[in-house]
N, C-alpha and C positions, 0 to 999 in steps of 0.2 A: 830184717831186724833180728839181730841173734844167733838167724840162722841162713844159709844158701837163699832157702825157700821163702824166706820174710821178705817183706818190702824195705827197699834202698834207705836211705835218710833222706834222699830227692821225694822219693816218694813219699816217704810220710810229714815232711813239708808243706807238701804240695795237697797233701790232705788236710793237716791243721789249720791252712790258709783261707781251707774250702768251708762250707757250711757241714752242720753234721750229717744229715743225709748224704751231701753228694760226697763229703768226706768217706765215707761207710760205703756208697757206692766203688769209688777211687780202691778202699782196702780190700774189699769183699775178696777178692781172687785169692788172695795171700794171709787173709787173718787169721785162718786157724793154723799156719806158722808165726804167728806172732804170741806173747807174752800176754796181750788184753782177752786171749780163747779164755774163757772160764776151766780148768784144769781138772784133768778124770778125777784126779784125787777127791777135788772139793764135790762133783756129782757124783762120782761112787759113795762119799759117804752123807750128803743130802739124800740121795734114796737109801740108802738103810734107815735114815731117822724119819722122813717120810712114810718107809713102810708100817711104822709102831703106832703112825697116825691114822691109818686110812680104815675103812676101804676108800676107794675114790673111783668113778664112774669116767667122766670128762673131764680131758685135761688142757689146761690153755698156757702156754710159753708167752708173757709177754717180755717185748724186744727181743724176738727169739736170735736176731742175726741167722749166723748160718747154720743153726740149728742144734747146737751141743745139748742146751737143757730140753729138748724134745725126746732125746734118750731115757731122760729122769720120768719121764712122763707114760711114757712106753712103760717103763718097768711097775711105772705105783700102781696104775689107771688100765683098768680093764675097757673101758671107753675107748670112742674115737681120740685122737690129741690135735693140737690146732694151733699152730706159731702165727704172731702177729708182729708184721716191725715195718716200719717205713720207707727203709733202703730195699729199693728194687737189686742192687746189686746181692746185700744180704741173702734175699729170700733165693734169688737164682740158686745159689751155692747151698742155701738151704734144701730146697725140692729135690737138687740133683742127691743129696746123702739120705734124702726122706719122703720119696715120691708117694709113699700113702697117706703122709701126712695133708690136714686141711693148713695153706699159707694163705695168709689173708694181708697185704699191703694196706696200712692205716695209721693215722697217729694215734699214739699209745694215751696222750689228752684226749680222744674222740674215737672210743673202739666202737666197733660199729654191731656190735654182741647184744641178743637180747640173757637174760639174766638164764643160762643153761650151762655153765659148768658147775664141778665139783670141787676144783682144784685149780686152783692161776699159780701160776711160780714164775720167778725172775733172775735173772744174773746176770752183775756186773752192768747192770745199765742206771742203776738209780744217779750216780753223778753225771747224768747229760740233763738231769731235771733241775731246777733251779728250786729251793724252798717252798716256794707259793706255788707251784708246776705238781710239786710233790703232792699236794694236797687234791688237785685236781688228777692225777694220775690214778690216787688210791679212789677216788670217789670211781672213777671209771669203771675200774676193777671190781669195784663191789658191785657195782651196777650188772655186770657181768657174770657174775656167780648165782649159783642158785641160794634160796634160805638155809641155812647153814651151811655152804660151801666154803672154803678155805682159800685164803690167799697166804703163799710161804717163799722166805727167800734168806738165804744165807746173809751175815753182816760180820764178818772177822774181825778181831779186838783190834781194837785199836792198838798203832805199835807202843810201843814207851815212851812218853816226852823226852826228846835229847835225844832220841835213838836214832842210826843212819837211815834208815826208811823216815820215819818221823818227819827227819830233814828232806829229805827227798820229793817226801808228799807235798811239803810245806812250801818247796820251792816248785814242783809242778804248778802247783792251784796259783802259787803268786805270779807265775810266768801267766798262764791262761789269764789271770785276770788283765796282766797288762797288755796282752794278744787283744783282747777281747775291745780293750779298753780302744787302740790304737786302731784294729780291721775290719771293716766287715766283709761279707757276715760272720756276725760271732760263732765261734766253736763252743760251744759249752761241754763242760767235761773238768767236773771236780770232786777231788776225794774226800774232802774236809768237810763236806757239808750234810753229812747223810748220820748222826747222832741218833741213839738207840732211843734217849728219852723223848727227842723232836717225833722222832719216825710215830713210837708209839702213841706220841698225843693227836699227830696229822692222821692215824689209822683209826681212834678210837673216834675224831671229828668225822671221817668219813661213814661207820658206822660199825664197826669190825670190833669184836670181843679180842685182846690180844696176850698173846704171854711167847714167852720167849725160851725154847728149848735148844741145849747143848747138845752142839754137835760133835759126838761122844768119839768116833772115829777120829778126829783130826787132833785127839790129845788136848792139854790143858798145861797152860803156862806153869812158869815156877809157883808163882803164887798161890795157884791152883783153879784160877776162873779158866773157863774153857773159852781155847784157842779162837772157837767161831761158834755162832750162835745161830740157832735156826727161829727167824721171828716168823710165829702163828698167828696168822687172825682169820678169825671165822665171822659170816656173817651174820649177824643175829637174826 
């Protein structure tokens, strides 16, 4: 996809058809030639704004895939770091670029952590959760931090109503929905459904003090709100 190195259009097919695990299984060889990697840009400047936050002892990747935001974790977190994600294909390609890292295979609804880190980060994985999923995801997480530990994750403005991305998004999520609608197992994977005001009220339900910091690196629209945001929540 995009590139030599991406997967075919057979192949990502043949993954959309599949369930999301073994889909993510199916991609794992070739994802981080693909367009869904989480991008250095966006981690190089997530660790600079994470660094204004810390210190931070233990760090935990949840949905780490194959391991990009383990990097971000390395650099904040003077601790152990610890990726957790359900595709066995993921973790493989994860271990092989992070073999000190702890990979732990689990669903991210049932992490299997008692409450010992400092720091949970995430990226690019909240559209495989469904609304009510979301609530149970963040309760997880919290469960999994220490008393005042932090959970943090990038959320980029949304583009402009009417805009080519806009459309773009609009017709991916309408497409999955009618995939979804028509095959099983369902693929879940949508970008419309992850709202900054939703997110913050399913975080403060789960227990998390939240506020929401600009991620100052990636610039700030004409209007002048900033391009991506980094949402905080601490445990109380």
């Amino acid at each position: 996809m995009f590139t030599p190195q991406g997967p075919s259009l057979r192949e990502l097919t043949v993954q959309a058809l599949s369930s999301v695990e073994h889909g993510y299984d199916l991609l794992a060889d070739k994802f981080d030639a693909t367009p869904f990697r989480t991008s250095d840009r966006l981690l190089t400047a997530v660790t600079h704004t994470l660094e204004t936050l810390g210190p931070f002892d233990s760090g935990l990747d949840v949905c780490c895939g194959t391991g990009a935001g383990l990097d971000v974790l390395r650099s904040v977190c003077a601790g152990p770091v610890t990726g957790v994600d359900f595709s066995a294909g993921m973790l493989a390609r994860a271990r092989d670029a992070h073999p000190t890292a702890t990979l732990v295979r689990a669903d991210a609804l049932a992490l299997p952590f008692a409450p010992v880190f400092d720091l949970a980060v995430s990226f690019g994985a909240f559209g495989h959760f469904l609304p009510d999923e979301q609530r149970t995801l963040f309760a997880q997480v919290h469960g999994s931090l220490r008393p005042g530990g932090t959970f943090a994750f990038p959320v980029p403005a949304p583009p402009p109503v009417g805009s080519r991305l806009y459309w773009i998004l609009w017709g991916f999520d309408a497409t999955m929905r009618v995939r979804n609608a028509l095959w099983r197992p369902p693929f879940v994977m949508y970008y419309r459904t992850f709202r900054l005001p939703d997110v913050r009220s399913r975080l403060e339900h789960a227990g998390f003090d939240v506020c929401f910091t600009p991620v100052e690196p990636l610039g700030r629209r004409d209007d002048g709100s900033p391009r991506c945001r980094l949402v905080v929540a601490r445990k109380k």
